[in-house]
C-alpha positions in Angstrom: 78.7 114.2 -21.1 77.3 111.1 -20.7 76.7 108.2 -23.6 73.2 107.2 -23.6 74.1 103.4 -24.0 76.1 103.1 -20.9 73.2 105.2 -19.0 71.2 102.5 -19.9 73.5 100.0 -18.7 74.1 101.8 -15.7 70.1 102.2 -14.7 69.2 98.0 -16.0 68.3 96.3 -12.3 70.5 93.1 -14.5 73.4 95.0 -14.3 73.4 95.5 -10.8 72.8 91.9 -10.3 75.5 91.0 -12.8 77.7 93.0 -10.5 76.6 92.3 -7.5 77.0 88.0 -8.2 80.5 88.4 -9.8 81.9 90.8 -7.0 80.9 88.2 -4.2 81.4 85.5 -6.0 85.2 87.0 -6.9 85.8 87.7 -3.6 85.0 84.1 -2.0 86.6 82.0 -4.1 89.5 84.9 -3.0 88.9 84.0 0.1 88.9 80.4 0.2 92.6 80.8 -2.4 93.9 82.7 0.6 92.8 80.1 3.5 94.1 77.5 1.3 97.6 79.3 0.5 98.5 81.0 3.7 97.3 77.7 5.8 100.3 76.1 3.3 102.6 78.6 4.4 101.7 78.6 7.9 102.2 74.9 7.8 106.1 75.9 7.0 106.4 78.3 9.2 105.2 77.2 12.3 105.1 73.0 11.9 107.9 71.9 9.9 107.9 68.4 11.5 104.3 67.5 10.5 105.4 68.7 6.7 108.8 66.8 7.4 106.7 63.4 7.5 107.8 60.5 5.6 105.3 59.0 3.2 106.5 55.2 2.7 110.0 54.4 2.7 111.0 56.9 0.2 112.3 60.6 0.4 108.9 61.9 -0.7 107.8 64.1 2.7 104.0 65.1 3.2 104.6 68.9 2.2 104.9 67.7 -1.6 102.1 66.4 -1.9 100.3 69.3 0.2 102.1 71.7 -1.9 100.3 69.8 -5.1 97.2 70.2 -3.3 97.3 73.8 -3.4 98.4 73.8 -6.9 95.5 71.4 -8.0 93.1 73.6 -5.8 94.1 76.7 -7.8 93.2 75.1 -11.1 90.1 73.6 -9.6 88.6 77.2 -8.3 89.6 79.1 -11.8 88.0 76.1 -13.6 85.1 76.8 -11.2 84.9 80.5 -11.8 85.2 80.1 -15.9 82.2 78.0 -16.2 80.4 80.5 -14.0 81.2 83.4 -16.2 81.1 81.2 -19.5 77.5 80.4 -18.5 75.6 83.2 -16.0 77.8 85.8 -16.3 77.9 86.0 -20.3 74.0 85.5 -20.5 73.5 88.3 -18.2 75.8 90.7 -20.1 73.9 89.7 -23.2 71.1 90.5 -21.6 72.2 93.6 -20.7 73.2 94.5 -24.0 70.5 93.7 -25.5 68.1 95.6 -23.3 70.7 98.8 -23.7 70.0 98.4 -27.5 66.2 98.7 -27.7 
């Protein structure tokens, strides 16, 4: 047995879109998290010496600030994907809603 509501949902052409945005959306900025992380960790594992860098004449090497990169780059991309949500995604759901309660 099937609620009527969610039938609704289900058969609205915004819904599909709704889904279809957020899924490939979700899944690049996946994408581009796991470039950014496993390029990090490649940079250990295969070229220590070019993370081993002094920056000036203190003990401060280039993976630090490489490793803050991808910290930074993290924050950025969820940042990114909250105002998308908190401004296309929410209206469409609305929409949606509002459409399945006629």
């Amino acid at each position: 047995m099937t609620d009527p509501i969610v039938a609704k949902i289900e058969a609205n052409p915004k819904y599909h879109e709704l889904r279809r945005k957020r899924g490939s959306f979700g899944w690049t900025l996946t994408a581009l998290m796991m470039l950014v992380y496993y390029g990090y960790i490649a940079l250990i594992a295969f070229n220590k010496p070019f993370l081993a860098q002094p920056l000036g004449a203190g003990v401060t090497t280039l993976g630090i600030p490489l490793g803050l990169g991808v910290i930074v780059f993290t924050i950025v991309i969820t940042a990114i994907y909250v105002r998308r949500a908190n401004s296309e995604y929410d209206r469409l759901t609305a929409e949606i809603l509002k459409d399945a309660s006629k």
